[in-house]
gemmi code that builds the backbone of each chain (N, CA, C; Angstrom):
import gemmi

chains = {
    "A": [
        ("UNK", (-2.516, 0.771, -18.875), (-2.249, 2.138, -19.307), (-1.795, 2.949, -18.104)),
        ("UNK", (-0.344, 3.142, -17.861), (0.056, 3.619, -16.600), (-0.039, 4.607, -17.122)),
        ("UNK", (-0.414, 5.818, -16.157), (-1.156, 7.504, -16.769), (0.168, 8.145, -15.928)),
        ("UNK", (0.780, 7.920, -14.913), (2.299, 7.926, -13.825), (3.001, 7.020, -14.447)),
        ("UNK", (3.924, 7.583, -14.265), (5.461, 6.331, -15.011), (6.497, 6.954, -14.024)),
        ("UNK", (7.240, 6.285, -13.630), (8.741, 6.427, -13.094), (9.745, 5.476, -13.720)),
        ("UNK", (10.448, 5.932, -14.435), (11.135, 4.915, -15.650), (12.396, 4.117, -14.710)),
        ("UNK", (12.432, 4.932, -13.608), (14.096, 4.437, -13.165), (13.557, 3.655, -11.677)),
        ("UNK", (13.759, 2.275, -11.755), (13.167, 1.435, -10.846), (14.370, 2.020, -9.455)),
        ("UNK", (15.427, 2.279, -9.718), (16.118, 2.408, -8.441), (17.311, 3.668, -8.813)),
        ("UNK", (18.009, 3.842, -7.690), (19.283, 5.052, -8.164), (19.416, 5.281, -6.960)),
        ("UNK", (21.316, 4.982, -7.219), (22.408, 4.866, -5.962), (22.929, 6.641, -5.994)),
        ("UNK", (23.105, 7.166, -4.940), (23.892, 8.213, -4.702), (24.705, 8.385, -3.708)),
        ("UNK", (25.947, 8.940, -3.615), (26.488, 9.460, -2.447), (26.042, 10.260, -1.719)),
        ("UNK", (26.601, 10.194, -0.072), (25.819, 10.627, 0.761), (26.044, 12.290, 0.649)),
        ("UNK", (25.364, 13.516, 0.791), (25.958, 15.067, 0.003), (25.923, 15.172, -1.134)),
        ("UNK", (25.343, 14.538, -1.884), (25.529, 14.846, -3.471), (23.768, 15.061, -3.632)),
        ("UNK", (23.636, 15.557, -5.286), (22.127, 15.274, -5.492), (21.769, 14.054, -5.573)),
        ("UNK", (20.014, 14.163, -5.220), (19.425, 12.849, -5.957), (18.280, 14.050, -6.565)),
        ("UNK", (18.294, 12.984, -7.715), (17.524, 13.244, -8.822), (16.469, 12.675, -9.550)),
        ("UNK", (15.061, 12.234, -8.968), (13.927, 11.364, -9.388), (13.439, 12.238, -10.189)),
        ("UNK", (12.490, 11.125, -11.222), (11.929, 12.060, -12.176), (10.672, 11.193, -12.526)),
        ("UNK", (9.729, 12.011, -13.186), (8.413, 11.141, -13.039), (7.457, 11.927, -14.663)),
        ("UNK", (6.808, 10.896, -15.071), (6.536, 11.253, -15.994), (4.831, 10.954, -16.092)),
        ("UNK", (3.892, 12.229, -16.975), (2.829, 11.562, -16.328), (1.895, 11.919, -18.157)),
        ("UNK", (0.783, 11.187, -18.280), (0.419, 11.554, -19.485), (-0.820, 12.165, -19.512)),
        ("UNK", (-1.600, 12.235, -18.604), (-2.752, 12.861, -18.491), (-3.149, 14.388, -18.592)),
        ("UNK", (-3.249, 15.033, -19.494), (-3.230, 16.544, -19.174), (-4.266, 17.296, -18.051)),
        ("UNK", (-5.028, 16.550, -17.644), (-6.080, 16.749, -16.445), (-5.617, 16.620, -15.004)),
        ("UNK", (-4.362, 16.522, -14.815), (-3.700, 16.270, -13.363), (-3.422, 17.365, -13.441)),
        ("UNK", (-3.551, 18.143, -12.796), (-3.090, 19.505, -11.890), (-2.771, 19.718, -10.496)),
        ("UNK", (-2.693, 18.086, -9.778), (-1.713, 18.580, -8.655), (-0.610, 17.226, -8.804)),
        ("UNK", (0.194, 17.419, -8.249), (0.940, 16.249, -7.882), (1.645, 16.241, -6.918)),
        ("UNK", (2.051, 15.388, -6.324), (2.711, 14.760, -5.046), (3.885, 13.958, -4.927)),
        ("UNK", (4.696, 13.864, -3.977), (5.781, 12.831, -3.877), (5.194, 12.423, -2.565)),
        ("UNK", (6.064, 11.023, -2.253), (5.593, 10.343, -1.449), (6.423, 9.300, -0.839)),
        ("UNK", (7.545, 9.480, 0.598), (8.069, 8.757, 0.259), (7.757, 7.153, 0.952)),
        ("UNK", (8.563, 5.722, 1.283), (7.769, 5.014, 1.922), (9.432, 3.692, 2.154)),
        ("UNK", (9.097, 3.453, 3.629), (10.094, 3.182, 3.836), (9.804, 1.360, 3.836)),
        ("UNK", (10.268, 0.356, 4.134), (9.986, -1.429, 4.326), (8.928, -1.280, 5.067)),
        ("UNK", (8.228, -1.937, 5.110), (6.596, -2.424, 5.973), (6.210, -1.087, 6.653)),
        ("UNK", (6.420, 0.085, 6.071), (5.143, 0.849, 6.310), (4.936, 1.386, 5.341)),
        ("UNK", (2.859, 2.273, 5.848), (2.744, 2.844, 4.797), (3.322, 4.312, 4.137)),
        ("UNK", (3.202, 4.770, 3.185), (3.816, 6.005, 2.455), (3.828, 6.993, 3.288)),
        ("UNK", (4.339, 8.010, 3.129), (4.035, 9.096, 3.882), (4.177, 10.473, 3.074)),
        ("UNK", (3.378, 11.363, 3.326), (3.221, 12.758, 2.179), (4.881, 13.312, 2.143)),
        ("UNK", (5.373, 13.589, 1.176), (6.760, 14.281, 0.919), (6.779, 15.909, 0.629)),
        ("UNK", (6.278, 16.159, -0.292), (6.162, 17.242, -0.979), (5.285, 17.555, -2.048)),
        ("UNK", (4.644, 18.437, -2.355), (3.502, 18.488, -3.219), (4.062, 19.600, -4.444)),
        ("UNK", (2.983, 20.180, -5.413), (2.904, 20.954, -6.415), (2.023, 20.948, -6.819)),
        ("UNK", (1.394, 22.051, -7.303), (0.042, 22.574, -7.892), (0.872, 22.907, -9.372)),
        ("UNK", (-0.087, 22.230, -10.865), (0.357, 22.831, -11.581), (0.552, 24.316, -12.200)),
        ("UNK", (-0.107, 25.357, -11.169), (0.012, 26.389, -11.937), (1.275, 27.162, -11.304)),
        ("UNK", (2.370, 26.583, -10.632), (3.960, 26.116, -10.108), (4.141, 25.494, -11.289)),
        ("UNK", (5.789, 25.883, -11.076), (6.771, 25.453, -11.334), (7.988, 24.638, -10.675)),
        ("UNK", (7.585, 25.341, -9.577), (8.699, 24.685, -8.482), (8.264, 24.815, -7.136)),
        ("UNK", (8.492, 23.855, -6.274), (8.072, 23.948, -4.576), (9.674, 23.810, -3.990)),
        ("UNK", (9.600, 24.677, -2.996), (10.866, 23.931, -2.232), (10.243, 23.796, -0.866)),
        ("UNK", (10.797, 23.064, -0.586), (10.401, 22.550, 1.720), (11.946, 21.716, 2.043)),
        ("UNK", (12.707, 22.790, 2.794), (13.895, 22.553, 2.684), (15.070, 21.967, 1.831)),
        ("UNK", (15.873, 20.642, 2.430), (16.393, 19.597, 1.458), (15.720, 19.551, -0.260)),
        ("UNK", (14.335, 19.579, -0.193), (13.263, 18.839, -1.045), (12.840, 19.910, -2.150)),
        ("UNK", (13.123, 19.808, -3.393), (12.592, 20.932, -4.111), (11.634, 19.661, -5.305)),
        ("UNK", (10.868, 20.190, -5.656), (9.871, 19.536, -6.769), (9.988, 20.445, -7.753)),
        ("UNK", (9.846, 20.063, -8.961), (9.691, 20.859, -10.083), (9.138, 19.744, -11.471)),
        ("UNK", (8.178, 21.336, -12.072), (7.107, 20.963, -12.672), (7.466, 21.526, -14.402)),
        ("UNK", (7.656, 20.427, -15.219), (7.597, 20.815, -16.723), (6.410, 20.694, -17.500)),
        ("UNK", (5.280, 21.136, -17.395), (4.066, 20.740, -17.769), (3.752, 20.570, -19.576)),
        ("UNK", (4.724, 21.369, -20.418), (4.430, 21.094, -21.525), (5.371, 19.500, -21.677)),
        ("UNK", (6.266, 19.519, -21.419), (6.973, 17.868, -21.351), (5.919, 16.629, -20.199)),
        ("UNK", (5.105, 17.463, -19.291), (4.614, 16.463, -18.997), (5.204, 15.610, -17.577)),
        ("UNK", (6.451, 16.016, -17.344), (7.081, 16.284, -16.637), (7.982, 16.805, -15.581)),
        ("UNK", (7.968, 15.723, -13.566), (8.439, 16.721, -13.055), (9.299, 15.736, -12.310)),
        ("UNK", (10.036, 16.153, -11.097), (11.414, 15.558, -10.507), (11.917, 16.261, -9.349)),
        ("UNK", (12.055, 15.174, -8.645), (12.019, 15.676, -7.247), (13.573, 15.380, -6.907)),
        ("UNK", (14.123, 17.080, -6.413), (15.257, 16.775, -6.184), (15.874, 17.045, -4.445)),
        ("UNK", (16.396, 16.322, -4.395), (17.194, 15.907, -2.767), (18.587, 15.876, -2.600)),
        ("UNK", (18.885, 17.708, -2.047), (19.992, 18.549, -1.681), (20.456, 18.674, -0.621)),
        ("UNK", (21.233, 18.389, 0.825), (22.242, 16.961, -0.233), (21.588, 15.948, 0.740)),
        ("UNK", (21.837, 14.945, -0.235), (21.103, 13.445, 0.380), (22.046, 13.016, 1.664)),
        ("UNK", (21.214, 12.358, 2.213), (21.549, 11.818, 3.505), (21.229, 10.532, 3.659)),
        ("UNK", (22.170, 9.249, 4.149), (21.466, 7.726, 4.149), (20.078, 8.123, 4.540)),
        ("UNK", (19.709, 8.331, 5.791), (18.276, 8.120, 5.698), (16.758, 8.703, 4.910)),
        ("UNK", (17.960, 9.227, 3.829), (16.744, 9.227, 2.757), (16.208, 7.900, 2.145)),
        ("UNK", (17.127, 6.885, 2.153), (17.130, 5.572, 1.286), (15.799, 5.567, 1.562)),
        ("UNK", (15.184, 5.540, 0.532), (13.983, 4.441, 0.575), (13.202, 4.620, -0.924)),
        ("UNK", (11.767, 4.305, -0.610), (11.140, 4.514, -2.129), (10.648, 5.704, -2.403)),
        ("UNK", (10.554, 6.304, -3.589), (9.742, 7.255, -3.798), (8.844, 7.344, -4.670)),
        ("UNK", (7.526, 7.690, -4.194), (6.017, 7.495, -5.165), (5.920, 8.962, -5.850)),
        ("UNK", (6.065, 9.272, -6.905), (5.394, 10.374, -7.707), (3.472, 10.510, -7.637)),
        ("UNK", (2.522, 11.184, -7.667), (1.079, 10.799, -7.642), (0.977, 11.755, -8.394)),
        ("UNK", (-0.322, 11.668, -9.051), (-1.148, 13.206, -9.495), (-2.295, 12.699, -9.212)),
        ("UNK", (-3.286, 13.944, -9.261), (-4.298, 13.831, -9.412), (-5.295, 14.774, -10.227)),
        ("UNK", (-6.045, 14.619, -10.152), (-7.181, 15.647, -11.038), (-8.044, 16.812, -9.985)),
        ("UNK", (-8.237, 17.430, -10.173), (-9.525, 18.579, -9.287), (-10.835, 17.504, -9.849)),
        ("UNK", (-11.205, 17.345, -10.608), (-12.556, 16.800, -10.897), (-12.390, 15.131, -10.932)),
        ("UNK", (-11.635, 14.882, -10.312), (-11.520, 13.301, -10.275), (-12.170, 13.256, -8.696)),
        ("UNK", (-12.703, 13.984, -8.307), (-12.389, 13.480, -6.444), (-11.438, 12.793, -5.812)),
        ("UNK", (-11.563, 11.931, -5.094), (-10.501, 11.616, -4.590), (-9.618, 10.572, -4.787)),
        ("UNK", (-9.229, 10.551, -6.408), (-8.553, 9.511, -7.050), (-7.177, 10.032, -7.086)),
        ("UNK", (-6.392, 9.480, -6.589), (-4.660, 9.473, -6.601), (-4.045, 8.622, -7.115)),
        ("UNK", (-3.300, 8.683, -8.084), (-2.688, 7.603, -9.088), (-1.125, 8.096, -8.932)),
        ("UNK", (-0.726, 6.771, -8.358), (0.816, 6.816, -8.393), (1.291, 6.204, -9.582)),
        ("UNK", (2.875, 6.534, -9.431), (3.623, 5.485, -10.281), (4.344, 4.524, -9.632)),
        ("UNK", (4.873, 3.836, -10.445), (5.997, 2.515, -10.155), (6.366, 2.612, -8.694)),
        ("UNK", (7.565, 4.033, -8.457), (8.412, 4.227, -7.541), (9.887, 3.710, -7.973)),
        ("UNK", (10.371, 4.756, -7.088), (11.857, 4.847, -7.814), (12.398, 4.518, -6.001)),
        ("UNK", (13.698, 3.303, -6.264), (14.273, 2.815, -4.927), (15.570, 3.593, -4.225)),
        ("UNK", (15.397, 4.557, -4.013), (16.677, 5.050, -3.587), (17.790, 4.652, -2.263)),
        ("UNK", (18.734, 4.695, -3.223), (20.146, 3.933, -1.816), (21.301, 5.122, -1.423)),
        ("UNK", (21.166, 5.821, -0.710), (21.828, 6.893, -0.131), (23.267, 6.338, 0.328)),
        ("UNK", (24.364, 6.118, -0.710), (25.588, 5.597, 0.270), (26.403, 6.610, 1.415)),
        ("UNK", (26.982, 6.154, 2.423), (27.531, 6.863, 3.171), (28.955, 7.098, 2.758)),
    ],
    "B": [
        ("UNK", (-4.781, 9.490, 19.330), (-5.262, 9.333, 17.962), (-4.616, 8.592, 17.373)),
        ("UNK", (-5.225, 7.304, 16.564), (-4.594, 6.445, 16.081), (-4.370, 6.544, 14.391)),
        ("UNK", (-4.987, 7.095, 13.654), (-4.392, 7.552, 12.593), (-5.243, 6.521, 11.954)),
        ("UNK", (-4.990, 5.885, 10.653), (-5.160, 5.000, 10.077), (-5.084, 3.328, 10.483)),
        ("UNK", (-5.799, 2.400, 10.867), (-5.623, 1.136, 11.481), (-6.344, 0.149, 10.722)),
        ("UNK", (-5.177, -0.809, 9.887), (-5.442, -2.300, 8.959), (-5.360, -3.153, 9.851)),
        ("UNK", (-6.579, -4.004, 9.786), (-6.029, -5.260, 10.203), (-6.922, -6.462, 9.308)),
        ("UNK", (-6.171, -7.656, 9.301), (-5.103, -7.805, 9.987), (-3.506, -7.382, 9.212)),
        ("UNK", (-2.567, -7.317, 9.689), (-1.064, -6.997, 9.069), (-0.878, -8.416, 7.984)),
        ("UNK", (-0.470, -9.812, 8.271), (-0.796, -10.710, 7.613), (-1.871, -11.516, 7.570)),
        ("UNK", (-1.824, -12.223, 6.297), (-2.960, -13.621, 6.391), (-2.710, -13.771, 4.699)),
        ("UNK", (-3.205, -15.407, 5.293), (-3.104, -16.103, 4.177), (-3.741, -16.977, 3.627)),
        ("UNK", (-4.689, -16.956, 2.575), (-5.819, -17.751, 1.981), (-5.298, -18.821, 1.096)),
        ("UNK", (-6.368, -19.318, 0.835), (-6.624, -20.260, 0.079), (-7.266, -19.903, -0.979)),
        ("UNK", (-7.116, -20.463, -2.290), (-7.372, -19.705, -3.286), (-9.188, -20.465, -3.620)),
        ("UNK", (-9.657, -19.365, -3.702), (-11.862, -19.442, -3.739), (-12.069, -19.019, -2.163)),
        ("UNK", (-10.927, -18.922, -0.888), (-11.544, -18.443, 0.092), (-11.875, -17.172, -0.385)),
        ("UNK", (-12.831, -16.326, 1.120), (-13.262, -14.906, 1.066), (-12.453, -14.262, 2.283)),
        ("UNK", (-12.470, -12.995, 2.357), (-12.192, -12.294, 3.147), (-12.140, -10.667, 3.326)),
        ("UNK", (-12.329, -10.463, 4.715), (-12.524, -8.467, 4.633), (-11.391, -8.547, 5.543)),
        ("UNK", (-10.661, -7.163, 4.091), (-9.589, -6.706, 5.253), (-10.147, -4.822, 5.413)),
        ("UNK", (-9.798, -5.011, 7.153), (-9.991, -4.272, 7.845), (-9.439, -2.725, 7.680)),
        ("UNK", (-10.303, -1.769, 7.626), (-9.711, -0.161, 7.485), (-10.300, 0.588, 8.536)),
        ("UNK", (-10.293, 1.340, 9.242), (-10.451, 2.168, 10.423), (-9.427, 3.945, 10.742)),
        ("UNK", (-10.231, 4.253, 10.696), (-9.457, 6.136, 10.692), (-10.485, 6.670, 11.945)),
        ("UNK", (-9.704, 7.649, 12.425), (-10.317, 8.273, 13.881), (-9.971, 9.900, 13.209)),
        ("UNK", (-10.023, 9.998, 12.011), (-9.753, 11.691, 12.168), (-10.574, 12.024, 11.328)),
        ("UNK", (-11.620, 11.641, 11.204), (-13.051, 12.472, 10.936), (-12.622, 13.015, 9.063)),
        ("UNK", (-11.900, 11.780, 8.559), (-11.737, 12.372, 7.424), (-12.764, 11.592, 6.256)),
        ("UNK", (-13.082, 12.409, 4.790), (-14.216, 11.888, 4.301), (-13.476, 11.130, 3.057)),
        ("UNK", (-12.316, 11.638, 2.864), (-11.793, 10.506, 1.568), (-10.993, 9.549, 2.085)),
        ("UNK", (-11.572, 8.319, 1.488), (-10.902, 7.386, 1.747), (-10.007, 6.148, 0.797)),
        ("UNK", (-9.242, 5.316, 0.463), (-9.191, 4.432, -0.852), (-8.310, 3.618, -0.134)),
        ("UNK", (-8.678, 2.416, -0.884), (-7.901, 1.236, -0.949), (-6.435, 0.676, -2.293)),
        ("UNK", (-5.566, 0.515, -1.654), (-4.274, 0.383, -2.676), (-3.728, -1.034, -2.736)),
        ("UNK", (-3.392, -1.126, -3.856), (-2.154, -2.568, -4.090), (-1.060, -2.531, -4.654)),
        ("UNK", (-0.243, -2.864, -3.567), (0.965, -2.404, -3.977), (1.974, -4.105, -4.294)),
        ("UNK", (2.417, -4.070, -5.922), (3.384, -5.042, -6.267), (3.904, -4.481, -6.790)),
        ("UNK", (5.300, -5.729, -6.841), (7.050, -5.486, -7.265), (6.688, -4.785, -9.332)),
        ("UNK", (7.452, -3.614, -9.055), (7.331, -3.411, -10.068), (6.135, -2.263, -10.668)),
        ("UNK", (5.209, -2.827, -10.045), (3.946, -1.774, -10.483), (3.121, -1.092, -9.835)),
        ("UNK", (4.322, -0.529, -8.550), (3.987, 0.934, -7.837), (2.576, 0.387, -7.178)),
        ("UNK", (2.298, 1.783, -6.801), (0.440, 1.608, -5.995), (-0.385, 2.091, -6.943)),
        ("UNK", (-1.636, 1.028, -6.960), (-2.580, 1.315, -7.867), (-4.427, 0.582, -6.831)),
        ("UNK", (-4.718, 2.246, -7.436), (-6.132, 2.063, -6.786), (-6.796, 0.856, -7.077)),
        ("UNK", (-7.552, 0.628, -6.167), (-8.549, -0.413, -6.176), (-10.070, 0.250, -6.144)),
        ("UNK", (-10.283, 0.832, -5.130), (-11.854, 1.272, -4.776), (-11.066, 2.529, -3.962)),
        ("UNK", (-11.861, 3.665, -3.920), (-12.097, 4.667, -3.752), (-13.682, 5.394, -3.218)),
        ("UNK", (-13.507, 6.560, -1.809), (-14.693, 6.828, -1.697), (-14.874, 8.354, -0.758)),
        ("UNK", (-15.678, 8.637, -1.226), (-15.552, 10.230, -0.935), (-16.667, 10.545, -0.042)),
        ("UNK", (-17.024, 9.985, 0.776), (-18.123, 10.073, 1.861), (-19.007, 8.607, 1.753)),
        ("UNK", (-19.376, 8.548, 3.147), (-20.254, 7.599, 3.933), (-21.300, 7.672, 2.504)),
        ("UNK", (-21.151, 6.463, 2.260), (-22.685, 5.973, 0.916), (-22.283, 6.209, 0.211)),
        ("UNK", (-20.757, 6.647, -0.260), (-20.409, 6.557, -1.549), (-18.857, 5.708, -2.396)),
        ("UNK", (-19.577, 4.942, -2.923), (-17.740, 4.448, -3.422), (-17.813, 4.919, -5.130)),
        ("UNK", (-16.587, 4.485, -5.371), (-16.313, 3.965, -6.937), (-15.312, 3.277, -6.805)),
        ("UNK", (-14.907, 3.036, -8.305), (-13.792, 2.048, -8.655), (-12.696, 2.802, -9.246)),
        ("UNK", (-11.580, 2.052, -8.837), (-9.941, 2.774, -8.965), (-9.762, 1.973, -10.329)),
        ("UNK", (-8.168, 1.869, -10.866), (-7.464, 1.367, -11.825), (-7.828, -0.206, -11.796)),
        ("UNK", (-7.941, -0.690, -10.745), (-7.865, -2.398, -10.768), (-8.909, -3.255, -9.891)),
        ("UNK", (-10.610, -2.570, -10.156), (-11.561, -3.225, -8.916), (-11.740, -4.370, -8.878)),
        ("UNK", (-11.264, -5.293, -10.469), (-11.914, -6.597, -10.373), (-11.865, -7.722, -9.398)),
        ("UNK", (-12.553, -8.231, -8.842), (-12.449, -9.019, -7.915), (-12.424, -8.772, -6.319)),
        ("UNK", (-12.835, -7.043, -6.310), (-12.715, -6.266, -5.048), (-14.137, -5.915, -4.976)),
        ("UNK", (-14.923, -6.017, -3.643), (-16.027, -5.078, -2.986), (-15.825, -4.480, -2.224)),
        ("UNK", (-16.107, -3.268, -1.876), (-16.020, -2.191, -0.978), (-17.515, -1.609, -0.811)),
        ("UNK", (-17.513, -1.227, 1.079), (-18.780, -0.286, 0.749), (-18.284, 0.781, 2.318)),
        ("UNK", (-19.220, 1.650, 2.120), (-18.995, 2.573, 3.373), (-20.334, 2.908, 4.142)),
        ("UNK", (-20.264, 2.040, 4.886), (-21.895, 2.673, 5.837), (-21.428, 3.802, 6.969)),
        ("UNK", (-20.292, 3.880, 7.361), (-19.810, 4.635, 8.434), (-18.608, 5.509, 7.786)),
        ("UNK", (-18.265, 6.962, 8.692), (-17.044, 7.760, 8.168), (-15.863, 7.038, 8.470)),
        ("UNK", (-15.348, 6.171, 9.478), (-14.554, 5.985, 10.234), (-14.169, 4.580, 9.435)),
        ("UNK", (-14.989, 3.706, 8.921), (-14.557, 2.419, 8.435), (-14.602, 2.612, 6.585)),
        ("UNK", (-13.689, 1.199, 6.454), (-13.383, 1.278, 4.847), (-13.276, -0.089, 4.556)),
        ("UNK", (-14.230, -0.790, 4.605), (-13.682, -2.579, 4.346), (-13.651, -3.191, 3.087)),
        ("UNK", (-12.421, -3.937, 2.649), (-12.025, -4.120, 1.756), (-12.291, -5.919, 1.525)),
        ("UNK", (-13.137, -6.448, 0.688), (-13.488, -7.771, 0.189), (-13.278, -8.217, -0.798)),
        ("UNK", (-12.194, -9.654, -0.373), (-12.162, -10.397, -1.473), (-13.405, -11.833, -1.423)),
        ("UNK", (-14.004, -11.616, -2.392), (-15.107, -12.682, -2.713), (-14.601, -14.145, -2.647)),
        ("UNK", (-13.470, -14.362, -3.882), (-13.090, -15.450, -4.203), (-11.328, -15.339, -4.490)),
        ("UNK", (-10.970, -15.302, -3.159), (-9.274, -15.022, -3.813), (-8.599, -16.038, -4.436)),
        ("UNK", (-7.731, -15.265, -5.476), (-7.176, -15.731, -6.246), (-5.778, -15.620, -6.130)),
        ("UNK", (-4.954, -16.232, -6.729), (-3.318, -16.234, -6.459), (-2.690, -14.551, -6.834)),
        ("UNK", (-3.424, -14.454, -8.192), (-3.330, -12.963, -8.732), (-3.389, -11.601, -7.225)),
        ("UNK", (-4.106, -12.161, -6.367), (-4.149, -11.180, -5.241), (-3.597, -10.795, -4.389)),
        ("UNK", (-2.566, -11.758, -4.630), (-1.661, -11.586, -4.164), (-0.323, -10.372, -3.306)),
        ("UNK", (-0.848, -9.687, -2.318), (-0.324, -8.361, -2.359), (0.141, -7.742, -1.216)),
        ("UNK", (0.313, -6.387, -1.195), (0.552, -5.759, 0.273), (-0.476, -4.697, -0.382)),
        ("UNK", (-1.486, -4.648, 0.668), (-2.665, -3.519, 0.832), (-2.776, -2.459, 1.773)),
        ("UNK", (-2.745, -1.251, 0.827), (-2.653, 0.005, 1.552), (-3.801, 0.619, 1.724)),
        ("UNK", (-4.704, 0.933, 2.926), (-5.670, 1.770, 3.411), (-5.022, 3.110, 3.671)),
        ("UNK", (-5.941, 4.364, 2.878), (-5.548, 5.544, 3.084), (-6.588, 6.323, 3.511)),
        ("UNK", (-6.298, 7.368, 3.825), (-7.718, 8.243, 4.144), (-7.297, 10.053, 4.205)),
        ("UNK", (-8.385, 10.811, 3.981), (-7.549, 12.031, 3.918), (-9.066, 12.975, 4.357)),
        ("UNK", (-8.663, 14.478, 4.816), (-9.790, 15.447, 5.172), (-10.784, 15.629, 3.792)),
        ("UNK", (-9.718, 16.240, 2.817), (-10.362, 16.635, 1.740), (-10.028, 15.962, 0.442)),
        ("UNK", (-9.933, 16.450, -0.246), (-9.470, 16.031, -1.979), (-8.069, 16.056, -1.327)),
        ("UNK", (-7.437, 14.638, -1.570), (-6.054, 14.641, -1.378), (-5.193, 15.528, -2.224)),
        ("UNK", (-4.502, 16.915, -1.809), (-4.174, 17.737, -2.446), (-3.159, 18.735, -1.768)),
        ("UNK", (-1.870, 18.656, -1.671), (-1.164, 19.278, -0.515), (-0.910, 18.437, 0.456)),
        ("UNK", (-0.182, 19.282, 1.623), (0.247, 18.696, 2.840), (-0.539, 19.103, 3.831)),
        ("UNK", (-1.782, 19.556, 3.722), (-2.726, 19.917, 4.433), (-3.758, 18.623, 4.515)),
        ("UNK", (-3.831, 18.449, 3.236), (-4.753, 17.192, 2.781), (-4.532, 16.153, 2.044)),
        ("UNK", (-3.481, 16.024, 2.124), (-2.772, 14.915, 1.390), (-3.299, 13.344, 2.045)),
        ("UNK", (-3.237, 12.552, 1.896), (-3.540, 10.990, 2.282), (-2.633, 10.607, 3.285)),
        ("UNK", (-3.345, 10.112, 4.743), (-2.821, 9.045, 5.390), (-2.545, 7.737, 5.503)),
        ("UNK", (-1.755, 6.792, 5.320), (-2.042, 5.830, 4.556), (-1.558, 4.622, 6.275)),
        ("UNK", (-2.532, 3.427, 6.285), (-2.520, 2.516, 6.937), (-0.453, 1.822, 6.739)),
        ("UNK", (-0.752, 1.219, 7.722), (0.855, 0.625, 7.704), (0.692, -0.899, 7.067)),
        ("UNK", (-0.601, -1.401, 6.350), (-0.422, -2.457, 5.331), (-1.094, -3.243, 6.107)),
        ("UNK", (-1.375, -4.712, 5.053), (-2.112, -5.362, 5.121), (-1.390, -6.665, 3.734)),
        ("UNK", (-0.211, -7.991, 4.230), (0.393, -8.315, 3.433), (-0.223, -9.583, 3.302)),
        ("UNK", (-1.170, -10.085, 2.347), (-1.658, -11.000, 1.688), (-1.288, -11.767, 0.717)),
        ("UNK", (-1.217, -13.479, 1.161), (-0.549, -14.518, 0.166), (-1.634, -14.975, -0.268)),
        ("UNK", (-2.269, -15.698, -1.091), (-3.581, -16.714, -1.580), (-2.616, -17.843, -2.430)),
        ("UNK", (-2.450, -18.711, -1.867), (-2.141, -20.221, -2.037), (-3.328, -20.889, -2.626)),
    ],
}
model = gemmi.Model(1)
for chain_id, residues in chains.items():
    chain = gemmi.Chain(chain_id)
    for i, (resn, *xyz) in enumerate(residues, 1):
        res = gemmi.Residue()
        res.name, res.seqid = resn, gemmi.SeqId(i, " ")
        for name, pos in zip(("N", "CA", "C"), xyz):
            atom = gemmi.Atom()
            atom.name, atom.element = name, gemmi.Element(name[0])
            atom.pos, atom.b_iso = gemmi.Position(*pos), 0.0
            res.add_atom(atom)
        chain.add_residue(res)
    model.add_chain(chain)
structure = gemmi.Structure()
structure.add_model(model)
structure.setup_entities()
């Protein structure tokens, strides 16, 4: 029962254009969530966050945005650059879960030049 | 400051061997969890723990022990590995409720396990 879903295992973009991940989650008890991105043999590293009572975060390049009655949010990357390529982890979590973080799949991104 | 430290990076069992893989954090943080990461099905908790003397169980504990006598360590045991265990294991650790970029999770640089 994946409670995180990322439906799109990978997605090619040109280098200056958008990228567009999207993440889908079913739990109505997650009220924060996270991106995360993570490059070959290391571990993840924090990207960008959101609190659900947002709609949208921006931290430069990186904007997140939050559809909470769909359940859904998507992290977008203005304009991409090769060394964005890599994976990206969607997470949520709960306030009353402690410190349980549940990712999804991850989506593989290839930044062409 | 060394951040998060797995060891070992590889190894490779035999399937009914045992083994602890290694977790270590120097930044005085109290959450900690263990991850498995395969093709296809993203990272998913294993054990989880929110201070010295305390664990629980993530999405997938079976066949995992964990305990925490110290803040700084997080050791991760396989009893009887199995081929299924096949994995790359992520040690994380964080100040508070992983939540933000204040407190979000540090995560070890892996721990890539075959069981033959």
């Amino acid at each position: 029962d994946q409670q995180v879903k990322q439906n799109s295992p990978s997605l090619s973009v040109q280098e200056g254009r958008i990228s567009i991940l999207n993440c889908d989650y079913t739990n109505s008890m997650f009220d924060y969530f996270l991106w995360y991105k993570k490059y070959p043999a290391e571990g993840p590293t924090f990207l960008i966050s959101i609190s659900s009572i947002k709609d949208k975060n921006e931290d430069g390049r990186f904007t997140v945005f939050l559809n909470k009655s769909a359940k859904h949010l998507s992290l977008h990357i203005v304009p991409s650059q090769p060394g964005d390529s890599a994976v990206y982890f969607c997470a949520a979590s709960a306030m009353g879960a402690g410190g349980k973080l549940i990712f999804g799949q991850g989506t593989e991104l290839s930044v062409k030049p | 400051n060394a951040g998060v430290t797995q060891t070992p990076k590889f190894q490779v069992l035999k399937t009914g061997q045992s083994m602890t893989l290694q977790c270590a954090q120097d930044m005085n943080h109290e959450y900690m969890s263990w991850y498995r990461q395969d093709p296809g099905m993203g990272l998913r908790l294993i054990h989880y723990s929110v201070g010295a003397g305390i664990t629980d169980q993530g999405e997938v504990p079976n066949g995992y022990n964990v305990s925490r006598s110290t803040t700084e360590d997080f050791p991760l045991r396989l009893l009887s590995a199995a081929p299924s265990q096949t994995s790359v294991y992520f040690c994380a650790s964080s100040y508070s409720i992983p939540l933000g970029p204040n407190y979000g999770y540090t995560f070890g640089s892996g721990t890539r396990l075959t069981v033959v």
